[in-house]
C-alpha positions in Angstrom: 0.0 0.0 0.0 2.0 3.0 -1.0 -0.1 6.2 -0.4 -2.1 7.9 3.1 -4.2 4.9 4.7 -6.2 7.0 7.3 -8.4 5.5 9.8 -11.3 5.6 12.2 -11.3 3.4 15.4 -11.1 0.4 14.7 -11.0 0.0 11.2 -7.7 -0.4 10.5 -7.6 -4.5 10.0 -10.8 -4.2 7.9 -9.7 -1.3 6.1 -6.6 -3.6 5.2 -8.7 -6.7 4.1 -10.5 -4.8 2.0 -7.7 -2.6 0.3 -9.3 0.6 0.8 -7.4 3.4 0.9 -9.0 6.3 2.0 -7.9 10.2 3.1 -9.3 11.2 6.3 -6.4 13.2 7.7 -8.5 13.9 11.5 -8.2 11.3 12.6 -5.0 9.1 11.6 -2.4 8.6 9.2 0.3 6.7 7.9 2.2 6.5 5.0 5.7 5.5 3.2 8.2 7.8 0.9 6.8 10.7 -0.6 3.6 10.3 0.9 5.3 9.7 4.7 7.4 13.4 4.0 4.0 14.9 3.2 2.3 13.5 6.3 5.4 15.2 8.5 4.8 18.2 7.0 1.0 18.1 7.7 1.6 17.0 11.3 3.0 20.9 11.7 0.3 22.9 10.0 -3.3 23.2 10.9 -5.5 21.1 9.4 -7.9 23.9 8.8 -5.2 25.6 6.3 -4.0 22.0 4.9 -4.2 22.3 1.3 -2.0 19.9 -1.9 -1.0 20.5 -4.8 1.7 19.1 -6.7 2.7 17.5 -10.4 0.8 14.5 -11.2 1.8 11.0 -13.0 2.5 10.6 -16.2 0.3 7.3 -16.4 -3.1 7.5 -17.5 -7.0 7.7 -15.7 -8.5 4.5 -16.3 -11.4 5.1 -18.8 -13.7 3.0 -16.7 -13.7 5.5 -14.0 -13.1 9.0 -15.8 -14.7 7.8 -19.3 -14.0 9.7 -22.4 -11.9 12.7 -20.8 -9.4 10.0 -20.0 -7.5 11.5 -22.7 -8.0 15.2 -21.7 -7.1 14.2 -18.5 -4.0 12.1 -19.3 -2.6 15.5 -21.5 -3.2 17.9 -19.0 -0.7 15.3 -16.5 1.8 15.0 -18.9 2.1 19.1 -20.1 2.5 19.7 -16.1 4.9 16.6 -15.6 8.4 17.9 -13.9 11.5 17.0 -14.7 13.1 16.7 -10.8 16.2 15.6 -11.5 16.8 19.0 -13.6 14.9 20.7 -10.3 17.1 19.4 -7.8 20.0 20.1 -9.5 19.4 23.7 -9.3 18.9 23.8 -5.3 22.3 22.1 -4.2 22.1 23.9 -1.1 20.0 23.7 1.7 17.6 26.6 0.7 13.9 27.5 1.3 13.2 24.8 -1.4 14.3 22.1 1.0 13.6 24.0 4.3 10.0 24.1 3.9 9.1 20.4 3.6 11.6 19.5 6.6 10.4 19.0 10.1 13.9 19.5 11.2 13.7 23.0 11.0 11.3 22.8 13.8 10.4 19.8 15.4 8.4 21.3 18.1 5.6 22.8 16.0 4.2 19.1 16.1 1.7 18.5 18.5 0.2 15.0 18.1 1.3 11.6 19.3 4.1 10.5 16.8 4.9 6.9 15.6 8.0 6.9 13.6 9.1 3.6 11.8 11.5 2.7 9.7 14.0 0.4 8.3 18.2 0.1 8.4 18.3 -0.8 4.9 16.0 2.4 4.1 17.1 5.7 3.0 15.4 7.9 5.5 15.7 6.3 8.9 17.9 9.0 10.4 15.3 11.2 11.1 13.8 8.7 13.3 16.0 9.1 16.2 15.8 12.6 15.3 12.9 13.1 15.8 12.6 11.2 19.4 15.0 14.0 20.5 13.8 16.5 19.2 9.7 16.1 19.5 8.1 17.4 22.4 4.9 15.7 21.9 3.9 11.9 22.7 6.3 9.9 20.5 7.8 6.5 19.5 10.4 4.9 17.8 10.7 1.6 15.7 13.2 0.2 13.6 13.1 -3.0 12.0 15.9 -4.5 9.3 13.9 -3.7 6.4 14.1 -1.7 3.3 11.7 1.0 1.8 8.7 -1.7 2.7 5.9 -1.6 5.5 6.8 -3.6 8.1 4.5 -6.3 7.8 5.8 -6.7 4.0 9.2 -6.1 5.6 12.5 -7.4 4.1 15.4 -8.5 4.9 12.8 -10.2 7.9 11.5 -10.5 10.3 8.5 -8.8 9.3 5.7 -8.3 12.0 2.2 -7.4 12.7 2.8 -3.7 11.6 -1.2 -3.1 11.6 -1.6 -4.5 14.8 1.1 -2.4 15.9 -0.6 0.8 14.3 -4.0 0.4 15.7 -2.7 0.2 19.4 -0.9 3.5 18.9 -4.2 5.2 17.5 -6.7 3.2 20.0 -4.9 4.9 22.6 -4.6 8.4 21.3 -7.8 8.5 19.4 -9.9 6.3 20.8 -8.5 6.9 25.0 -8.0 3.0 25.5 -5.4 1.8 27.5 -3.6 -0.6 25.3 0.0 -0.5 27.1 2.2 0.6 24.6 3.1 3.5 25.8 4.4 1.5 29.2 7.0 -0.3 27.0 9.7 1.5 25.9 9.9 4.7 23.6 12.8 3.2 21.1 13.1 -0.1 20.0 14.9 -1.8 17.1 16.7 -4.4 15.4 20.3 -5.0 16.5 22.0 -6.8 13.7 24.6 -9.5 14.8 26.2 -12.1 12.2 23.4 -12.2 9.9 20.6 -12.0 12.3 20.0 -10.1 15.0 17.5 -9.7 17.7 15.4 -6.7 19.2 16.8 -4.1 21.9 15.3 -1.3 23.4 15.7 2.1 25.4 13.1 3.5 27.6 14.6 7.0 26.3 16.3 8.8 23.4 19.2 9.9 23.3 19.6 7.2 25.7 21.8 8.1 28.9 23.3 4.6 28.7 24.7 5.0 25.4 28.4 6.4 25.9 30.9 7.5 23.2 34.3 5.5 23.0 37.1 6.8 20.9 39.7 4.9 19.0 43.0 6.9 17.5 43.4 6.5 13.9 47.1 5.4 12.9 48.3 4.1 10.1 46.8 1.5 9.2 45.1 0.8 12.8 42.6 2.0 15.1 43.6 1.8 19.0 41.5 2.5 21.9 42.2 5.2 24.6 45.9 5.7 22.8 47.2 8.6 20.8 49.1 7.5 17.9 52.1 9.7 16.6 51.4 12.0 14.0 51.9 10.6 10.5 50.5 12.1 7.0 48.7 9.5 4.8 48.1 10.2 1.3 45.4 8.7 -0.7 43.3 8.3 -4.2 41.0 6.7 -4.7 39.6 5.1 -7.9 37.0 7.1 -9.5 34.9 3.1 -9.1 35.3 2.6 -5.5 31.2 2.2 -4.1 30.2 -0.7 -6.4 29.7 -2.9 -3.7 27.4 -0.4 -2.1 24.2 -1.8 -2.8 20.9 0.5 -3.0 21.1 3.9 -1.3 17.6 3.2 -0.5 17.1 -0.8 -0.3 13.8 -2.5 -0.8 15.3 -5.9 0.3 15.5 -7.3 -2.8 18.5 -9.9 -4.2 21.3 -7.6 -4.8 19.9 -4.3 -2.8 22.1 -4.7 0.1 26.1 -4.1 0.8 28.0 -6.7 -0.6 31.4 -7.6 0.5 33.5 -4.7 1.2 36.9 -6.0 0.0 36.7 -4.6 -3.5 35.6 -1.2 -1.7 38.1 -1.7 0.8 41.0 -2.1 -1.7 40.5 1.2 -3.3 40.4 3.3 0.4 42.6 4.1 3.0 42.0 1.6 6.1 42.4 1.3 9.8 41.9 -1.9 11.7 41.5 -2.5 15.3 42.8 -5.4 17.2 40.5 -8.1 17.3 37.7 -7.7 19.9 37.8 -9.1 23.3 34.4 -8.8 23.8 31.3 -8.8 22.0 30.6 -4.9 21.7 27.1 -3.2 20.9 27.0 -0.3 18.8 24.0 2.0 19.1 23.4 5.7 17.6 25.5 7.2 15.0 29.3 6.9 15.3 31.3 9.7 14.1 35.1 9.8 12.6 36.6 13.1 13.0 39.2 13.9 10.5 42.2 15.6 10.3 42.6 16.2 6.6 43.8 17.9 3.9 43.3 17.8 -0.5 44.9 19.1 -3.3 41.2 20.6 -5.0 39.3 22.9 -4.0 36.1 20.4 -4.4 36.3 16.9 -2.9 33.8 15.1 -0.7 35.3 11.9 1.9 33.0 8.9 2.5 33.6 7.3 5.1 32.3 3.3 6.0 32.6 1.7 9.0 33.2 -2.4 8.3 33.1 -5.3 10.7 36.0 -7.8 9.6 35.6 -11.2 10.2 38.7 -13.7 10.8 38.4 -14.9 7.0 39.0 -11.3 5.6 35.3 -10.7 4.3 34.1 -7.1 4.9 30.9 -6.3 6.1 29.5 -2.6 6.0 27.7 -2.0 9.1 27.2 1.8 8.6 28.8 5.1 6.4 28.3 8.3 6.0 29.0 10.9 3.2 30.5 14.8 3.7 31.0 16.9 0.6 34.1 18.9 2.0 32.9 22.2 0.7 29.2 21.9 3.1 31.4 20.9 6.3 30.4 24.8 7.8 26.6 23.4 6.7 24.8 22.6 3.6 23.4 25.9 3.4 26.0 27.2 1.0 29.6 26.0 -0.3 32.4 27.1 1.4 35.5 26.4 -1.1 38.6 24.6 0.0 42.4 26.3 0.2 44.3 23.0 -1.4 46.8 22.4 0.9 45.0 23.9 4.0 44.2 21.2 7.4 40.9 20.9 8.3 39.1 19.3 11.4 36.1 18.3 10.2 33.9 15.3 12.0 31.7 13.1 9.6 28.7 11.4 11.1 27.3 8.3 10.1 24.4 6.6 9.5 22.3 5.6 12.7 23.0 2.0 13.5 22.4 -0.8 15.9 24.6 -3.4 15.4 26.9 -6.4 18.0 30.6 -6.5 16.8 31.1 -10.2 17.8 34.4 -11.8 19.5 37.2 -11.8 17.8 36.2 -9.5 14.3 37.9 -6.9 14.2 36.6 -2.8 13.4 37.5 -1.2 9.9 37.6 2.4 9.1 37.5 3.1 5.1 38.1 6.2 4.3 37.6 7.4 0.5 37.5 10.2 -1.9 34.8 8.3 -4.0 32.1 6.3 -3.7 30.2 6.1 -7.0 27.5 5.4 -7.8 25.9 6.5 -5.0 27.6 9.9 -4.9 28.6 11.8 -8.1 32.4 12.2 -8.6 34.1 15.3 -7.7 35.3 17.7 -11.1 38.9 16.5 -10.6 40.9 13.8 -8.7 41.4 14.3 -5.4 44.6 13.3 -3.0 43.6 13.4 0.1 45.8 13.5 3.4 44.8 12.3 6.6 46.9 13.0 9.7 47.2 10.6 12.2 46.9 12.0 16.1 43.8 14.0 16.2 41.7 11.9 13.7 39.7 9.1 15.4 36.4 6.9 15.5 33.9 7.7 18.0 31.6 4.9 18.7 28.4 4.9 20.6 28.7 1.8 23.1 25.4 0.4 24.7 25.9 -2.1 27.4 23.6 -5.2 27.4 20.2 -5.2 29.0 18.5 -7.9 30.2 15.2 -6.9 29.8 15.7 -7.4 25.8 14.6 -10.8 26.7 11.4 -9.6 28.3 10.6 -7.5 25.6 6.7 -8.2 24.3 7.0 -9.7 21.1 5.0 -8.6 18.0 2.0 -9.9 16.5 2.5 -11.8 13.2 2.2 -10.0 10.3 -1.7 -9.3 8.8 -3.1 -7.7 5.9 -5.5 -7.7 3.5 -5.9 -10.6 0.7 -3.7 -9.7 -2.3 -5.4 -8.5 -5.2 -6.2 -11.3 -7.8 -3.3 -11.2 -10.1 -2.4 -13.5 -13.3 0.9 -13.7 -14.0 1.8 -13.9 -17.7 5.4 -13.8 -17.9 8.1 -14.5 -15.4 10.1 -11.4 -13.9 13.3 -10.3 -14.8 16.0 -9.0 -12.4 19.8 -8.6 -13.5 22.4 -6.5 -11.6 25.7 -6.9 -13.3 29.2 -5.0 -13.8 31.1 -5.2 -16.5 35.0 -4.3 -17.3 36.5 -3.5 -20.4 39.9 -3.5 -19.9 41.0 -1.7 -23.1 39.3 1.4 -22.1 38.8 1.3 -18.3 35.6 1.7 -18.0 33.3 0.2 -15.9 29.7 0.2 -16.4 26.9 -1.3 -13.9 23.9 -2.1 -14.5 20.6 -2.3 -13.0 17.7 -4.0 -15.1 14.2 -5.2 -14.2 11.3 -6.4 -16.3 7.5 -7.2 -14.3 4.2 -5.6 -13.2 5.3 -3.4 -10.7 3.7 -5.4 -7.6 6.6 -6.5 -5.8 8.5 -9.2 -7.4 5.6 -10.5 -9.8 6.5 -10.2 -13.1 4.1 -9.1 -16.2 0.4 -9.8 -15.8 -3.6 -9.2 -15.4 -5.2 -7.5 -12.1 -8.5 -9.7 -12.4 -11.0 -7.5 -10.4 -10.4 -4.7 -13.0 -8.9 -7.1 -15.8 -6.1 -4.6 -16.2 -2.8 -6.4 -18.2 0.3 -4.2 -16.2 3.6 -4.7 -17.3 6.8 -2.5 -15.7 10.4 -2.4 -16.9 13.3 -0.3 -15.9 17.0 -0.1 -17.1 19.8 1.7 -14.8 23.1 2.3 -16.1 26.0 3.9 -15.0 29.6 4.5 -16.9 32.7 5.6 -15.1 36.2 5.0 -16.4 38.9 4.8 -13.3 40.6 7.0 -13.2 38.5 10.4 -14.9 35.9 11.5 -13.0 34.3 13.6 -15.9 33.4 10.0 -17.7 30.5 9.5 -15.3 27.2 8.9 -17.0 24.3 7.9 -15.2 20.9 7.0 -17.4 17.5 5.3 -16.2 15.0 4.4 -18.6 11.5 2.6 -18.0 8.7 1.7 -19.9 4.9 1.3 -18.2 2.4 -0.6 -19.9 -1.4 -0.9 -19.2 -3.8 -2.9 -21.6 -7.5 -4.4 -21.0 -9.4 -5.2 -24.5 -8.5 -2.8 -27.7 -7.2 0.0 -25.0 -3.6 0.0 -24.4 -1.4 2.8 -23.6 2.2 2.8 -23.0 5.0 5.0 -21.3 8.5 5.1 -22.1 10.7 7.9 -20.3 14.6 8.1 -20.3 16.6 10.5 -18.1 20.5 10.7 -17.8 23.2 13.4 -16.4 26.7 14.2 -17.4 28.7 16.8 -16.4 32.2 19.0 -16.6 34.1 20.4 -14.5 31.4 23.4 -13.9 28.4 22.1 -14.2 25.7 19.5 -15.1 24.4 18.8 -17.9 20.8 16.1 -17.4 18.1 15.6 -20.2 15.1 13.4 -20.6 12.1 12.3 -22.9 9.0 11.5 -21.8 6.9 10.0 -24.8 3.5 8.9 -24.6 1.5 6.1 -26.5 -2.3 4.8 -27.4 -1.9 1.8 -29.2 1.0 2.5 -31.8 0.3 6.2 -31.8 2.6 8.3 -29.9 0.1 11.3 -28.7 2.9 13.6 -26.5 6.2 13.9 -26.4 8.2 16.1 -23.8 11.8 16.9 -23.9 13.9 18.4 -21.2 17.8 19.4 -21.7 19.8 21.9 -19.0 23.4 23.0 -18.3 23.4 23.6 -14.5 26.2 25.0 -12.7 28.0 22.9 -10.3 27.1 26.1 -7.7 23.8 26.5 -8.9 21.4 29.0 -6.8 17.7 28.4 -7.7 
């Protein structure tokens, strides 16, 4: 269910069973991506001024519902389609453009009970412990291992009884029942450990449990409570280091998650710790603080911390991203003085995760980390100096009363919708080499119905045929940063009897070393006949201001 399920006492089970999605924004809401930002937002404005608007899809009405202006319709969506990626190029800094849908500017305007859930392998769950320290109103935290999914859909699992879950929370706020959930603790998550995990909880957050360990960075080693000499370490990275990556924003799915970090590992600078003597839990967001220098006056560091097992495989357990010229804030770019020292901490990603016995902690520290993060203009040598530069962990000590924790409800929802497949799905993630050139291109490629991981087929009820396909590619040759291509292209299908319509859009960015330059189509089709075609094409400086 990807859109605003709002409910009345209740309803919420049935609501499910039955698929209906309705908008009903008194009494309670929930929602996922897009829809989940625009539900923060409302939660700080009055629902007497609450008003949307935005750009619509570029699929069409169904003519059984709208009739004959299905067309009208469908041209109206597609003359006001925007082209983000060209739109977000031109806000690179944290401007009024970004300020006004974040709830980080001010938390405490929100005055109802908030439920925040998420997932570690999703791209926005940062703001949940964000918000539990920040909110002054009735709140909760949840965090489960999964990836841009509802929780009872969740994967990687355990999935759980997400509904369930969701209907005590509004039963006691809108409906005055006493349903003991807000007795058990206010943050509770999945604490990964050796391929599973198990859930822990705080009663509080920031948690006054959770203290900060340091660990010097020295050449080639991490040491706790010592301060290693200073030494200068020099580093480039190649412009392919990140393919292991994974998905910025996972939806659990073969392939979506960090792979083994050796690869990534190879083309960074490292530091190792001993191995542990202990178990050690790892809860919050760790920060590295760096003592460093580059020879460009534009370069980023990304920064992963690994666990290392006794075999040499890598596992990521968290990283974080700082483009050097944002480290005074993302509100505008500060350039760098090549050759200057800077202090500058980098946090990571919020984690909970158990470094077992005997692995050992990694620092990697690189200057690129493609394809999540578009290369800098030039290749950057970066220097880190040894002494002041070090990784700050947050350390939770065990507590027993994980055990006792009240376990959740198996997952429920609805009956799927009756769906026919008619053709198999098709999912291929690959990298290729060519070793006369240097290039390295990685690919992305899907083919199904868009419902999960069906592939091509008939929604009965409506007897809809759907078919989805989508094609990511990016280019990068090694060692010249100004090679990077990125391009997505997907096609959307819908047929039932002699209607069928299609969608085929294409979007992909180059740039120099001032600027961007991104274009895209956006063609659509009845039958054979294309009836619109949109083109977008923009040269966007690197600086760009609005």
């Amino acid at each position: 269910m990807n859109g605003a399920l709002a409910v009345a006492r209740y309803t919420l089970l049935e609501l499910s069973r039955r698929r209906i999605l309705l908008v009903f924004f008194i009494i309670g809401v929930v929602g996922v991506a897009v829809v989940g930002i625009g539900l923060k937002i409302f939660a700080v404005v009055s629902p007497v001024n609450f008003t949307t608007s935005g750009p619509p899809g570029s699929t069409p009405p169904d003519p059984a519902l709208v009739g004959e202006r299905w067309r009208e319709v469908w041209a109206d969506r597609l003359e006001r389609a925007v082209f983000f990626p060209e739109l977000w190029l031109r806000h690179p800094h944290r401007d009024e453009y970004w300020r006004h849908g974040s709830v980080g500017e001010d938390p405490g305007r929100i005055g109802c009970p908030v439920y925040a859930v998420g997932g570690w392998a999703d791209g926005y769950t940062n703001a949940i412990p964000r918000l539990l320290a920040s909110l002054r109103a009735p709140r909760k935290g949840l965090v489960g291992p999964w990836g841009h999914e509802y929780p009872h859909d969740g994967a990687p699992g355990p999935a759980i009884g997400f509904l369930q879950e969701a209907l005590r929370w509004w039963d006691r706020w809108l409906g005055g029942t006493d349903t003991g959930i807000t007795d058990e603790p206010s943050y509770r998550v999945w604490m990964g450990e050796g391929g599973g995990g198990r859930w822990v909880a705080e009663d509080s957050w920031p948690s006054s449990r959770v203290t900060m360990r340091r660990w010097t960075l020295g050449p080639g080693r991490l040491a706790e409570d010592a301060r290693a000499p200073e030494a200068r370490l020099e580093w480039r990275s190649p412009e392919t280091v990140g393919l292991a990556a994974g998905e910025w924003c996972s939806f659990g799915l073969e392939g979506d998650l960090p792979g083994d970090q050796r690869a990534d590992d190879a083309g960074s600078l490292t530091f190792d710790s001993e191995p542990l003597a202990e178990r050690l839990e790892v809860f919050g967001a760790p920060v590295v603080v760096l003592d460093v220098a580059v020879d460009r006056p534009e370069a980023f560091v990304a920064v992963r911390l690994n666990e290392v097992l006794p075999d040499g495989a890598s596992a990521r357990v968290t990283y974080g991203i700082l483009n050097l010229a944002h480290r005074s804030g993302h509100g505008r770019r500060v350039r760098l003085e090549p050759g200057r020292r800077y202090r500058v901490p980098v946090r990571l990603n919020d984690v909970a995760h158990a470094f077992a016995a005997g692995h050992r902690l990694r620092v990697a520290v690189s200057t690129t980390y493609w394809p999540v993060v578009w290369p800098s203009p030039e290749p950057v040598t970066l220097s880190v100096f040894t002494g002041e530069s070090a990784l700050e962990l947050p350390i939770r000590p065990p507590r027993p009363a994980d055990d006792r924790l009240p376990r959740f409800e198996e997952p429920e929802s609805g009956p799927p919708a009756r769906y026919t497949e008619l053709s198999a799905p098709r999912f291929q993630r690959s990298v290729a080499r060519d070793p006369a050139t240097g290039e390295v291109v990685y690919t992305v490629a899907s083919e199904g119905g868009g419902f999960g991981a069906a592939g091509r087929g008939r929604l009965e009820e409506i007897d809809l045929e759907v078919g989805y396909s989508t094609r990511r590619q990016y280019r990068m040759r090694e060692a010249e940063p100004l090679s990077a291509r990125a391009e997505v292209v997907q096609t959307t299908t819908l047929h039932r009897g002699t209607w069928m319509v299609r969608v085929e859009t294409r979007a992909w960015c180059t740039a120099t070393k001032d600027g961007f330059q991104v274009a895209g189509t956006l063609e659509a089709f009845e039958g054979q006949r294309l009836l619109r075609s949109r083109r977008w094409d923009a040269r966007i400086p690197r600086d760009a201001e609005g």
